[in-house]
VOBA-1610 file (N, C-alpha, C; in pm, whole numbers, padded with zeros to 5 digits, always signed):
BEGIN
Unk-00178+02379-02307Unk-00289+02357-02214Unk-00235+02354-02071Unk-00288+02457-01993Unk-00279+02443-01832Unk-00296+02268-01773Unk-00216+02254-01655Unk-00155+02139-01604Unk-00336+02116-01509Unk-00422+02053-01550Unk-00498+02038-01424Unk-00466+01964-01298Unk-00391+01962-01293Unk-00325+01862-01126Unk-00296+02012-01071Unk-00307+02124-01117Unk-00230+02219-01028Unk-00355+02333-01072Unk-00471+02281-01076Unk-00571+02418-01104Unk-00730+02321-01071Unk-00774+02383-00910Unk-00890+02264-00912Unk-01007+02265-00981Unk-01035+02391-01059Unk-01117+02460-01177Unk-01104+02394-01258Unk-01006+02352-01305Unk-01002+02246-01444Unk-01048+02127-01374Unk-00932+02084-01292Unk-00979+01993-01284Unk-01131+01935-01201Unk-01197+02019-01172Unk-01321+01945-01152Unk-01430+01981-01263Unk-01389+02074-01361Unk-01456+02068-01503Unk-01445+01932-01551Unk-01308+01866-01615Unk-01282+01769-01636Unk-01316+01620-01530Unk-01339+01621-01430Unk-01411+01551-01368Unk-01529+01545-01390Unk-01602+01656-01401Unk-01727+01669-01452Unk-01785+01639-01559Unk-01722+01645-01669Unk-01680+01558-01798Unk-01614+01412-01834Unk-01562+01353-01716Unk-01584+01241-01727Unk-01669+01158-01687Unk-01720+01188-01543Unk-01858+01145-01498Unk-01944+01106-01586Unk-01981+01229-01625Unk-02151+01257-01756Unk-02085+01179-01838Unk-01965+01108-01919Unk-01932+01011-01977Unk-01959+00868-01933Unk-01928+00844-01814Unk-01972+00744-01752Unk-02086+00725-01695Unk-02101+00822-01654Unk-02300+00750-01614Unk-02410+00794-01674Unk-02404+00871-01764Unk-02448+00928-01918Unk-02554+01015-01879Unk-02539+01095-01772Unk-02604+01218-01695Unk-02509+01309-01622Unk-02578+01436-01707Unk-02513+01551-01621Unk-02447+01511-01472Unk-02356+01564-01469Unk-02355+01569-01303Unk-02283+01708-01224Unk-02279+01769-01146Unk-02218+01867-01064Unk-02062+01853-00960Unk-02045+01908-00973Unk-01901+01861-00874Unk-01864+01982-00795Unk-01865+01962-00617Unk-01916+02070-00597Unk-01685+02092-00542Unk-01708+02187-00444Unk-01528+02190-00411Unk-01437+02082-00384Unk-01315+02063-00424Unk-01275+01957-00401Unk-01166+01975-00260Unk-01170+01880-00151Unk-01062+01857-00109Unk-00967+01726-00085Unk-00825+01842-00093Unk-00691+01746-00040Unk-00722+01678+00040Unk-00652+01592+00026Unk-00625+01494+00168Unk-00452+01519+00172Unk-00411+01574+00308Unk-00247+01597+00338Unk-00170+01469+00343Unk-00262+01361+00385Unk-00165+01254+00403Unk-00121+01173+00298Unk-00052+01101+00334Unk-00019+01006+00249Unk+00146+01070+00193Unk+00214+00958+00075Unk+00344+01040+00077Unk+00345+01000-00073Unk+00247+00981-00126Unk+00230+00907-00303Unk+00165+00995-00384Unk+00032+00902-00383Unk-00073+00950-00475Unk-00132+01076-00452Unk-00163+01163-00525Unk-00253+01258-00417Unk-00369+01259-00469Unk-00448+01258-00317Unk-00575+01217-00305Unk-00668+01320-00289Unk-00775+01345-00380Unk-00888+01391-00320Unk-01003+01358-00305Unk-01098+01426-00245Unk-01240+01412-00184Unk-01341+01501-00304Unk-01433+01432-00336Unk-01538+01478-00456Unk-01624+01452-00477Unk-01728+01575-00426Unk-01863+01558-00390Unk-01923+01543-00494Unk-02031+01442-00537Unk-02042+01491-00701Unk-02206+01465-00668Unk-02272+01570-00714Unk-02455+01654-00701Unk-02527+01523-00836Unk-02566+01491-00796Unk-02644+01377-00867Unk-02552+01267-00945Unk-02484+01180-00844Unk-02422+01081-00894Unk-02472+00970-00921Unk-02614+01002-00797Unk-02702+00865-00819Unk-02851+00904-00877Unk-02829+00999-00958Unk-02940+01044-01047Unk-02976+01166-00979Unk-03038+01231-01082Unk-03144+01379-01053Unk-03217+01358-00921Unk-03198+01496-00842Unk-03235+01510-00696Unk-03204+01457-00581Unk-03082+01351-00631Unk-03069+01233-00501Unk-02954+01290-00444Unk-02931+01274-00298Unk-02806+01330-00191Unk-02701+01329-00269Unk-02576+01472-00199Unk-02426+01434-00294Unk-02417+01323-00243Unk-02327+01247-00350Unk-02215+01118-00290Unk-02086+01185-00298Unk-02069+01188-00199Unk-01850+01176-00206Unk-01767+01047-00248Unk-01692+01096-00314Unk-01639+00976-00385Unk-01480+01036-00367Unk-01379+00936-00410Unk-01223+00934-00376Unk-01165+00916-00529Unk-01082+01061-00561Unk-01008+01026-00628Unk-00846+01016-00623Unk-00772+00942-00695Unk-00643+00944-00666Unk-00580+00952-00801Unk-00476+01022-00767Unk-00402+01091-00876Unk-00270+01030-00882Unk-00182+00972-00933Unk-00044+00979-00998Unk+00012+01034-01068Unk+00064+01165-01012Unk+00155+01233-01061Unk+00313+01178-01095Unk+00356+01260-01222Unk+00469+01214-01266Unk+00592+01221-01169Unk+00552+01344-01070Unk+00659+01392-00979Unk+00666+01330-00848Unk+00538+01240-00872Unk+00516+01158-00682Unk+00691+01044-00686Unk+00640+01015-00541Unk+00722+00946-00469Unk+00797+00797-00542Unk+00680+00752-00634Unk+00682+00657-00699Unk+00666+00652-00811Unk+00653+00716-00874Unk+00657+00820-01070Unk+00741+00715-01095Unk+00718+00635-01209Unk+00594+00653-01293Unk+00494+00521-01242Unk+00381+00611-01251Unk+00251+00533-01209Unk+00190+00421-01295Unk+00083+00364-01232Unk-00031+00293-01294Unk-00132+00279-01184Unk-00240+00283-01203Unk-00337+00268-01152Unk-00408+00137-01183Unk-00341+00058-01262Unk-00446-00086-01273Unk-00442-00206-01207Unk-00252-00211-01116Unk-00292-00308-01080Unk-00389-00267-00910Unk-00388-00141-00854Unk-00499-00139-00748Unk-00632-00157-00773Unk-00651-00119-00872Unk-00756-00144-00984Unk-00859-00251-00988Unk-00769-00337-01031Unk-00776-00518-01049Unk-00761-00566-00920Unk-00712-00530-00774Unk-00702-00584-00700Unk-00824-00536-00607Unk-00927-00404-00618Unk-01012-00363-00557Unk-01143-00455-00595Unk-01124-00445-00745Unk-01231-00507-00850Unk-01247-00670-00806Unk-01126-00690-00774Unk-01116-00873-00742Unk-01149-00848-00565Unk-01157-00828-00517Unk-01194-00844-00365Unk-01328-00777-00326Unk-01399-00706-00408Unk-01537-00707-00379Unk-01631-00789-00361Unk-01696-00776-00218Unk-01808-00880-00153Unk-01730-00991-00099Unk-01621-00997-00098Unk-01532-01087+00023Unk-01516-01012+00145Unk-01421-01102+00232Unk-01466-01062+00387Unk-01332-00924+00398Unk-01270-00904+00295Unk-01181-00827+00305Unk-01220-00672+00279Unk-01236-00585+00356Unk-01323-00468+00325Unk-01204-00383+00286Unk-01272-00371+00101Unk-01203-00264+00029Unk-01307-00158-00007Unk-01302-00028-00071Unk-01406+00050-00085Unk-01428-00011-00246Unk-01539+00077-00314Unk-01578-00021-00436Unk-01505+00079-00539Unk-01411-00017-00626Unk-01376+00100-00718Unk-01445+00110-00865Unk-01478+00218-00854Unk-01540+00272-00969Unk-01485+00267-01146Unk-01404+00374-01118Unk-01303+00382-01279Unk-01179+00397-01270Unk-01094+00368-01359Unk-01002+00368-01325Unk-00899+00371-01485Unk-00825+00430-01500Unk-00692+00431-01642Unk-00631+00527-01639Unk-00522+00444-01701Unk-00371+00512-01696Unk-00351+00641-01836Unk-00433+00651-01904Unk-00473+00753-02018Unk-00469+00838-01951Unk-00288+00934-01920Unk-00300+01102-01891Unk-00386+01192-01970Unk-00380+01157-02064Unk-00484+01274-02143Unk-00613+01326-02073Unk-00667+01215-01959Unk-00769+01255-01914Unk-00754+01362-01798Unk-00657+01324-01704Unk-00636+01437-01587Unk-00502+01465-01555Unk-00396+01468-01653Unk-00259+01463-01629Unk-00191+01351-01593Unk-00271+01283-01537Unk-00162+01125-01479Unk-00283+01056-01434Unk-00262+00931-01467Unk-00282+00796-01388Unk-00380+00807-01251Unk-00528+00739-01297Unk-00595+00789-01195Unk-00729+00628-01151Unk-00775+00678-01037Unk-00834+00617-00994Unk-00968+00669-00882Unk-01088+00668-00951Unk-01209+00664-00848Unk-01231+00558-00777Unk-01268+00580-00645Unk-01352+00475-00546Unk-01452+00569-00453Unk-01522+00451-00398Unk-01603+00477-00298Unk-01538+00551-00185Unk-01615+00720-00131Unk-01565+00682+00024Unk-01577+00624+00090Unk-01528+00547+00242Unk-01553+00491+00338Unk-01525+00592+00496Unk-01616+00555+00556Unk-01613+00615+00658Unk-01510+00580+00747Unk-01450+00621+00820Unk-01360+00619+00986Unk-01232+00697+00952Unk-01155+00638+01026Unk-01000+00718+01086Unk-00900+00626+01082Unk-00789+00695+01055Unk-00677+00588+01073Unk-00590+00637+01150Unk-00561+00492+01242Unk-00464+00429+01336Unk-00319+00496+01323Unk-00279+00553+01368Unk-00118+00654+01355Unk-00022+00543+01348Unk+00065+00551+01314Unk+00214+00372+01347Unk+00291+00478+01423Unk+00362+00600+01337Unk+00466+00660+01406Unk+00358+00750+01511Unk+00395+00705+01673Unk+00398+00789+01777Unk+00491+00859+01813Unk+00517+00960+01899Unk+00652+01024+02004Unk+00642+00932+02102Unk+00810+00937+02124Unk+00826+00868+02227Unk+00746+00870+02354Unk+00715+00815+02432Unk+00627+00779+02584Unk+00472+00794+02529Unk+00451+00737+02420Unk+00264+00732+02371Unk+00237+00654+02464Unk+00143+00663+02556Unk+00048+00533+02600Unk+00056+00469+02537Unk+00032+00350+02562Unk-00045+00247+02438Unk-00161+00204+02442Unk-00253+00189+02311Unk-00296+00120+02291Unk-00419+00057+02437Unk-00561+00128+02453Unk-00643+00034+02529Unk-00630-00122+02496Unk-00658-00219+02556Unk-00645-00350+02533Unk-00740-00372+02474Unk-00881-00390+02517Unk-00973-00397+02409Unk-00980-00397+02294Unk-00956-00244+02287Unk-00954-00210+02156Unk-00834-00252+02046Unk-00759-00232+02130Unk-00625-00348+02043Unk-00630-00425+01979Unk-00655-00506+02060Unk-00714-00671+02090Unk-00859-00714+01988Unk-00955-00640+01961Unk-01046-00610+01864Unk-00988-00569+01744Unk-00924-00480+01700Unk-00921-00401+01604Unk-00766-00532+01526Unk-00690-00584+01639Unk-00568-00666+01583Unk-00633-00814+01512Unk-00737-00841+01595Unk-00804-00965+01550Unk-00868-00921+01394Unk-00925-00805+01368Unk-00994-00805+01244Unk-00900-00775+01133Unk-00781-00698+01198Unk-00629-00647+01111Unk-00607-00795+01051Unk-00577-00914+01133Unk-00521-01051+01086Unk-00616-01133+01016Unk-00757-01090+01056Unk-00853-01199+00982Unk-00833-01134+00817Unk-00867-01018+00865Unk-00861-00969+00674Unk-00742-00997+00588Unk-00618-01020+00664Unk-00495-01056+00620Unk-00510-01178+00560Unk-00566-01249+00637Unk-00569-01405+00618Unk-00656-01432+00482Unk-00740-01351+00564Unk-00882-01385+00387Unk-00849-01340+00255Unk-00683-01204+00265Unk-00667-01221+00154Unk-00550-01273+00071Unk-00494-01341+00170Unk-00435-01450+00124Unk-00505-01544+00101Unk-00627-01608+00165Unk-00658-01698+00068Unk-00778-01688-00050Unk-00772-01567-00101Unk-00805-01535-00189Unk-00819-01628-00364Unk-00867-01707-00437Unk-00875-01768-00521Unk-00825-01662-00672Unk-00745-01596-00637Unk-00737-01465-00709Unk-00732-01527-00896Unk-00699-01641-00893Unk-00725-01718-01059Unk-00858-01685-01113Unk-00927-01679-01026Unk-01060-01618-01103Unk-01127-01487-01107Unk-01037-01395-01076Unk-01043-01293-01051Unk-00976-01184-01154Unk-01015-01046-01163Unk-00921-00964-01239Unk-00793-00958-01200Unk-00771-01016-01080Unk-00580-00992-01024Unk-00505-01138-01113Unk-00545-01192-01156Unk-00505-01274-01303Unk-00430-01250-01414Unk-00494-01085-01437Unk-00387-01042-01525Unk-00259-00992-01528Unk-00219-01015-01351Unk-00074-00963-01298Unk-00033-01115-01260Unk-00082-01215-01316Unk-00038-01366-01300Unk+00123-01359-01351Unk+00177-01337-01448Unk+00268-01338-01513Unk+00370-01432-01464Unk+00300-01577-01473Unk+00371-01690-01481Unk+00464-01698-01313Unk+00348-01627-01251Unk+00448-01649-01117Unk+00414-01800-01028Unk+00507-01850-00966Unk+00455-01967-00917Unk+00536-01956-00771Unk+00541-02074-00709Unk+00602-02063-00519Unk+00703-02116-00523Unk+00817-02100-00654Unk+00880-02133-00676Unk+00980-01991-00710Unk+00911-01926-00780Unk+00977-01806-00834Unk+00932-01677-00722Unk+00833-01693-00691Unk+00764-01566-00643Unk+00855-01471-00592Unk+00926-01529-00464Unk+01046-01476-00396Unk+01202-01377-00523Unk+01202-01454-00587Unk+01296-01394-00701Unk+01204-01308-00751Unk+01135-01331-00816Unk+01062-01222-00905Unk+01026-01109-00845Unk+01025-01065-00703Unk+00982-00960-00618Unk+01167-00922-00624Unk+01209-00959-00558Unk+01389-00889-00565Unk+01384-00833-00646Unk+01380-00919-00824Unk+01450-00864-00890Unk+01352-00731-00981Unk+01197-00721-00915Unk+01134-00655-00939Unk+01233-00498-00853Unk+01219-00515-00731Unk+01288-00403-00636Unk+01443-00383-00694Unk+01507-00443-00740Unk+01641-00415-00793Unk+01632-00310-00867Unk+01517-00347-00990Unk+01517-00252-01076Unk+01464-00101-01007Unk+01429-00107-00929Unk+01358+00015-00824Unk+01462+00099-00790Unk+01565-00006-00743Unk+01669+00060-00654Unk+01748+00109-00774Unk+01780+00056-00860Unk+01849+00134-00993Unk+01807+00260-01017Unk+01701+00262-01082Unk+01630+00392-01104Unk+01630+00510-00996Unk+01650+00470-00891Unk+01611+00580-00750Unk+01755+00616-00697Unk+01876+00526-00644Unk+02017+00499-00594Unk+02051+00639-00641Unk+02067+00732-00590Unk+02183+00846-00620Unk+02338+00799-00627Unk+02357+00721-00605Unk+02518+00635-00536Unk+02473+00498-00506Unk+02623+00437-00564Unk+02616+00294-00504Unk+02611+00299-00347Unk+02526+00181-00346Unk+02530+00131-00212Unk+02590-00009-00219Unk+02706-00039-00171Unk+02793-00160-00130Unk+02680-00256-00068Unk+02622-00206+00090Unk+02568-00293+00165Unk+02417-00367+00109Unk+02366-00286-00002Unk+02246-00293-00070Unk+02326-00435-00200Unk+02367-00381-00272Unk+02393-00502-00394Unk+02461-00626-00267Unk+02526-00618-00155Unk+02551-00739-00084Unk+02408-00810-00023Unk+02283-00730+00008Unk+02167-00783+00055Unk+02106-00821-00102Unk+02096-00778-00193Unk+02052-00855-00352Unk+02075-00966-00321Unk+02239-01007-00339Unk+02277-01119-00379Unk+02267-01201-00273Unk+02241-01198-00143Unk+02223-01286-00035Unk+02055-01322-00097Unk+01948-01231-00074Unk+01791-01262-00126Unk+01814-01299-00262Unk+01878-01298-00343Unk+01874-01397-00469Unk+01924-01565-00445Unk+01984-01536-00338Unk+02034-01701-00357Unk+01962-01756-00207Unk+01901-01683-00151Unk+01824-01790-00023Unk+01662-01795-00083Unk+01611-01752-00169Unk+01489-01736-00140Unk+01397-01890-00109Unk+01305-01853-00045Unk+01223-01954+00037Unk+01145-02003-00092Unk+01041-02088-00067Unk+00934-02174-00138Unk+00807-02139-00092Unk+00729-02080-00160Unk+00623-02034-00096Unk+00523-02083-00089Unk+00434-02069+00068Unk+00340-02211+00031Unk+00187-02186-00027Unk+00192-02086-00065Unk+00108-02013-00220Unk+00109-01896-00266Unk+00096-01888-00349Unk+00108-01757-00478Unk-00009-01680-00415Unk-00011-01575-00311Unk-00130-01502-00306Unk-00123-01342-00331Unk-00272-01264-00301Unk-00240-01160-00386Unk-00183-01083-00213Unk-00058-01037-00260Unk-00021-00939-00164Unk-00034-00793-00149Unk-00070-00737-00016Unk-00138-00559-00050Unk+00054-00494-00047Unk+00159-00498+00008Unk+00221-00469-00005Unk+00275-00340+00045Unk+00197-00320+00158Unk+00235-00213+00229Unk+00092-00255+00353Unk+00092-00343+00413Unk-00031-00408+00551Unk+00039-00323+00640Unk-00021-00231+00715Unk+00031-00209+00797Unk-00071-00075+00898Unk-00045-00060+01034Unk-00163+00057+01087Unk-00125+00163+01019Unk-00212+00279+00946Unk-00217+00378+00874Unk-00288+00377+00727Unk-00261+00229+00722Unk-00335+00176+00556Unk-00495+00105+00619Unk-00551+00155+00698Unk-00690+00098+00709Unk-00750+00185+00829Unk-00832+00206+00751Unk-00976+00308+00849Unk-01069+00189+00920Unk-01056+00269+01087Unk-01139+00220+01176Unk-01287+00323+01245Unk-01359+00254+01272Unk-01506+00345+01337Unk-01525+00284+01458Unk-01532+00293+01562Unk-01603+00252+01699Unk-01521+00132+01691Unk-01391+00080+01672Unk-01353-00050+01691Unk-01383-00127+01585Unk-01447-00079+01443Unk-01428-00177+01349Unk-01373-00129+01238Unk-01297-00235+01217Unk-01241-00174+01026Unk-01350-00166+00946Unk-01316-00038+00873Unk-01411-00033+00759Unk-01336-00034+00642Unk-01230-00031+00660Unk-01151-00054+00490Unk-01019-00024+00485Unk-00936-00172+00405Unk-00821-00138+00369Unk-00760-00080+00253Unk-00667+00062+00308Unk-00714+00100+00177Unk-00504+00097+00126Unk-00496+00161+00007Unk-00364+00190-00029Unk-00300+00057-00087Unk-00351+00026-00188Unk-00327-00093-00214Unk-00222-00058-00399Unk-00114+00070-00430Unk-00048+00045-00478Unk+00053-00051-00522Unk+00081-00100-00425Unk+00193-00168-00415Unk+00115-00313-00398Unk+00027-00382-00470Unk-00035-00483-00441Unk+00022-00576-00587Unk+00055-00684-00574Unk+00093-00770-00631Unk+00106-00917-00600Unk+00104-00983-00692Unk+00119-01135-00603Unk+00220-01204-00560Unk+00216-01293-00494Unk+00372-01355-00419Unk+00342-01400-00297Unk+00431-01443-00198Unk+00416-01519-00109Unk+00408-01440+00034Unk+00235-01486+00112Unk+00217-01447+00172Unk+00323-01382+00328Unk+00388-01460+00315Unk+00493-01403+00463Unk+00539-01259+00387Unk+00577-01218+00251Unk+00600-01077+00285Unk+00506-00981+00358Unk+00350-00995+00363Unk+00295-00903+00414Unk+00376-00893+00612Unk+00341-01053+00610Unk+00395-01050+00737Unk+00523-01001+00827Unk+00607-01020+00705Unk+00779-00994+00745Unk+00730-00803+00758Unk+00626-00758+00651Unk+00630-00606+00631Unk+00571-00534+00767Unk+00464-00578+00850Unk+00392-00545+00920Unk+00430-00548+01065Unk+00523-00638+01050Unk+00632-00689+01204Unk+00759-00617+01231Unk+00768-00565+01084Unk+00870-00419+01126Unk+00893-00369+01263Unk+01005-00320+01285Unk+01041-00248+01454Unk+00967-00105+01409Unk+00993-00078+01282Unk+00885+00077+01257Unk+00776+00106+01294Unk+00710+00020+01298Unk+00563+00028+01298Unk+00524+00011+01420Unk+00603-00069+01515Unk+00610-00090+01667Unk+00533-00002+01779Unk+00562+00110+01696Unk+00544+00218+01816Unk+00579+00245+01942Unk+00731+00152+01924Unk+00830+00181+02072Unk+00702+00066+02166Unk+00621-00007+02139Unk+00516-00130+02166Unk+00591-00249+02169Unk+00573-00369+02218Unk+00540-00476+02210Unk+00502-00547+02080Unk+00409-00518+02006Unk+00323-00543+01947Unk+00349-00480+01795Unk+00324-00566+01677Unk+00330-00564+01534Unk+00239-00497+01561Unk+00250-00376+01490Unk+00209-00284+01422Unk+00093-00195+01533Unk+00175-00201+01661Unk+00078-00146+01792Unk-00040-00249+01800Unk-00070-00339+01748Unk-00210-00383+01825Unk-00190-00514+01818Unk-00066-00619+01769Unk-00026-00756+01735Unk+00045-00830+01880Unk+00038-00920+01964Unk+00100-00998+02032Unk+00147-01083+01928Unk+00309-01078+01869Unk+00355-01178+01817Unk+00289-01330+01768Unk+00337-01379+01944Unk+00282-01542+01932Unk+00119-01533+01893Unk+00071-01451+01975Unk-00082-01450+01928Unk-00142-01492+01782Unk-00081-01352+01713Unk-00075-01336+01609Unk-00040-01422+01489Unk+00093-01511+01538Unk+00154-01639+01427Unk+00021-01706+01439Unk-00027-01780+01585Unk-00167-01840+01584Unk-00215-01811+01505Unk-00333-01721+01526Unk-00416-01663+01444Unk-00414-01666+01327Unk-00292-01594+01256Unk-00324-01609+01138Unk-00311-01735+01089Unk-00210-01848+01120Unk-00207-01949+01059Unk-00340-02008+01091Unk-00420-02030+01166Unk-00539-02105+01188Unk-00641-02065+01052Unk-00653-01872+01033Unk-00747-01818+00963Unk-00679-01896+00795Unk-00582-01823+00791Unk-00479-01888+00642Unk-00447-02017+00622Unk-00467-02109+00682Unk-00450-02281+00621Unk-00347-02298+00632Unk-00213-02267+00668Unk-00074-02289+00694Unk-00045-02246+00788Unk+00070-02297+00815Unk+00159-02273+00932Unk+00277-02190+00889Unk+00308-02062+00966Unk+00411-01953+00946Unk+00509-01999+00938Unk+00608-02042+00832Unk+00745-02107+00856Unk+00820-01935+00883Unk+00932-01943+01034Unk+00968-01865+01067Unk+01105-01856+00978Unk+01161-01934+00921Unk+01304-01888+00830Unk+01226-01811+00712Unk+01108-01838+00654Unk+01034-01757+00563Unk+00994-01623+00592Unk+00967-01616+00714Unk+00908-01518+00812Unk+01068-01390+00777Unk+01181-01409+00853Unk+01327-01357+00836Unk+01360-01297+00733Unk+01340-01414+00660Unk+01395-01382+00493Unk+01309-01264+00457Unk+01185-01254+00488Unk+01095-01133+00465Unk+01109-01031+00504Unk+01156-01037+00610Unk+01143-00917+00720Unk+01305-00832+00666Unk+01457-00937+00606Unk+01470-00867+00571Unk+01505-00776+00363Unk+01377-00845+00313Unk+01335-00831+00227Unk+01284-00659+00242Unk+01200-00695+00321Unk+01091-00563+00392Unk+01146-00416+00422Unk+01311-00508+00522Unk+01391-00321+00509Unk+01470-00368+00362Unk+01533-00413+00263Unk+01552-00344+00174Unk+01426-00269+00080Unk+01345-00317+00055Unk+01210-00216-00017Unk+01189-00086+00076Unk+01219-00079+00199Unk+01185+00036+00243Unk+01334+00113+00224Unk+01434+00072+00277Unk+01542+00118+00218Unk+01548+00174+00072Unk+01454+00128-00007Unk+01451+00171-00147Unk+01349+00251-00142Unk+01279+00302-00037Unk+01205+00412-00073Unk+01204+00511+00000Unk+01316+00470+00118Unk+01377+00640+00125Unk+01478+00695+00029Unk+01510+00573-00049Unk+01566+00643-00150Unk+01476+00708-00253Unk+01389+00657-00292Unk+01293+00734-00414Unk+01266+00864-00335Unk+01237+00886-00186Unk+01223+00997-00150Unk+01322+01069-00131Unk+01471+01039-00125Unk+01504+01164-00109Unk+01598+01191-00316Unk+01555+01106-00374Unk+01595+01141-00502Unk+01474+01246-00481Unk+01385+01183-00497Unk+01234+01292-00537Unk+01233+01419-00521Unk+01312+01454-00392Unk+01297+01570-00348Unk+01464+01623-00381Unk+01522+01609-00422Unk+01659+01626-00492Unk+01644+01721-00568Unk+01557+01619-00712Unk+01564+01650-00816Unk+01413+01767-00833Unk+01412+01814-00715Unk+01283+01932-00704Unk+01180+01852-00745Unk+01117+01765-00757Unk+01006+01698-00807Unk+00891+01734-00721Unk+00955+01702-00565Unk+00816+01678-00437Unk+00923+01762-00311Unk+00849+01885-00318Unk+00895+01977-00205Unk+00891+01946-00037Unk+00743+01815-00056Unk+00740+01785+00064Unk+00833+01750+00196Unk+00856+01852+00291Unk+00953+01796+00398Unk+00977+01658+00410Unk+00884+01588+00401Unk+00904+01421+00423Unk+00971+01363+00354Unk+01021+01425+00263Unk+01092+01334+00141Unk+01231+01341+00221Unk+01269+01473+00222Unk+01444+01420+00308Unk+01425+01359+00411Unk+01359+01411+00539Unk+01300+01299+00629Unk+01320+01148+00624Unk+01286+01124+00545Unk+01254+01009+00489Unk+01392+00957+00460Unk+01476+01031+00366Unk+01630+00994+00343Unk+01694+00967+00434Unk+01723+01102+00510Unk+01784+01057+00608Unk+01769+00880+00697Unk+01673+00841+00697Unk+01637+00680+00755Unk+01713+00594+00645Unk+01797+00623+00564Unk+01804+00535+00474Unk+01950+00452+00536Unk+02041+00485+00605Unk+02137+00405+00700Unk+02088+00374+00794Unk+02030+00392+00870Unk+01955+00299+00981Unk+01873+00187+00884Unk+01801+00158+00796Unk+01757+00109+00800Unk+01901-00039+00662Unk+01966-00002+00662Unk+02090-00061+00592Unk+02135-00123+00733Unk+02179-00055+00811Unk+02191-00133+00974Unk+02143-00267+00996Unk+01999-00226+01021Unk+01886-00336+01032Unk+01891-00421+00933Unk+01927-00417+00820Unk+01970-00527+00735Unk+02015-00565+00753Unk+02154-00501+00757Unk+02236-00605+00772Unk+02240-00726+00892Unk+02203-00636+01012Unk+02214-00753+01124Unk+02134-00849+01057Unk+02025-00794+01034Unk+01894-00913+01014Unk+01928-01064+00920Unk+02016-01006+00781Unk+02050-01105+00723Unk+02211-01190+00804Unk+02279-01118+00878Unk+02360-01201+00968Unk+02307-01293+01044Unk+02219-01291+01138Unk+02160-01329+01211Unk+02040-01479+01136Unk+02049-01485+01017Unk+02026-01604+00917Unk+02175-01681+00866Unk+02295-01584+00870Unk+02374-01718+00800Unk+02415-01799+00858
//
């Protein structure tokens, strides 16, 4: 049987056939498109001709695909799943997800429908001498970036479908259990030892902090992962990498010098001090800054581990995409930045 990830004829037959399974009416599916971005899942756009019954407007809807050959192979689609499903009708704007399972049989790999949402997303990497940033709009768009942060940290996620990724984690372990989650990452991906990498393990195995709650983390917060319209977010989206643990990783992740934009400002639109405010007022705690460190450099080894998955990826012919060596190449600079970062704690 032909690969439908690589024929959009099948695959929007088979879309079309799962639909009329799920909403137990015919439905139409008219062309599908790519979306170029992103460096994972691949995403498309899918108009589907009576989704909300006979004669009524297309709806476009979002599907996402996990391929065996992406960036992050091998997939699942449940825990974004469970984490879309658990944050609906809170103040945290996710789109609504529809269906979702890891059963290739249905479209080759690991998949996931949602709602579209309308707007644009915020660029992180600029060229050097970008303007920055109107203030206003900054200043607007950074305040709603941190409130949603906040709200989903304090998320009650125990009663929620993100429960079933509980797996006995507590603010005790959380910090370990994320390392030694990424260890195993870096195993699988490492073309070659890295000396300076197993020396940052064993430093984050033996400092880790106490966290002052188990919340659900998106795991990649940052400008590019959320669509804006006229100055308001309409949705955070890209929530692979979502799992639970202690809120300062989002923070240590988002405060990156990457994301900077050669700015001032976390993630182009953050005033630091502002920002610690803020969120601690919205989140019920106060930012302990040695927690804050320890994250940040938590933050470049996981990214360090995924310029490695990218330039294995593209090694081993998997993902032709230019970005994948791109991407490698950053993988000593960002060993650099480790290292100072964890010096600069002992």
């Amino acid at each position: 049987m032909d690969d439908p990830l690589h024929h959009d004829d099948q695959l929007r037959e088979r879309i079309a056939h799962y639909l009329h399974e799920q909403l137990g009416r015919a439905v139409e599916i008219g062309p599908l498109k790519r979306f170029a971005v992103g460096f994972s899942w691949r995403t498309y756009l899918v108009p589907v001709i009576g989704f909300d019954g006979p004669g009524t407007p297309t709806r476009d809807i979002i599907l996402r695909l996990g391929p065996d050959y992406g960036l992050f192979a091998p997939y699942s689609a449940i825990p974004e799943w469970l984490a879309m499903r658990s944050l609906e009708g809170t103040a945290i704007p996710v789109p609504k997800a529809y269906w979702a399972s890891d059963d290739e049989r249905i479209f080759g790999a690991p998949f996931l429908f949602s709602e579209r949402m309308q707007g644009e997303a915020v660029v992180p990497w600029v060229p050097a001498g970008t303007p920055p940033l109107e203030d206003n709009y900054r200043q607007a768009l950074g305040q709603q970036f941190t409130d949603a942060l906040a709200a989903l940290h304090r998320v009650e996620w125990q009663h929620t479908p993100m429960a079933e990724l509980g797996d006995s984690i507590d603010v005790h372990n959380a910090a370990l259990h994320n390392v030694q989650t990424w260890e195993k990452h870096i195993e699988r991906w490492a073309m070659r030892p890295y000396p300076a990498v197993e020396w940052a393990l064993r430093w984050l195995k033996s400092n880790c902090p106490t966290a002052p709650r188990v919340s659900i983390i998106h795991g990649d917060y940052r400008t590019g992962n959320f669509l804006e319209r006229e100055g308001q977010i309409t949705a955070i989206l890209d929530w692979e990498l979502v799992h639970l643990g202690d809120p300062h990783e989002d923070i240590g992740w988002l405060s990156l010098p990457m994301y900077m934009g050669g700015s001032p400002h976390f993630c182009r639109l953050l005033e630091p001090a502002w920002f610690y405010e803020r969120y601690s007022q919205q989140a019920g705690f106060e930012i302990s800054m040695k927690s804050l460190q320890y994250y940040r450099a938590f933050s470049l080894l996981k990214l360090t581990a995924t310029h490695m998955a990218a330039a294995r990826c593209f090694e081993e012919g998997r993902f032709n995409d230019m970005r994948m060596p791109a991407m490698g190449s950053q993988i000593a600079a960002c060993l650099r930045q480790l290292d100072k970062t964890i010096e600069a704690m002992a």
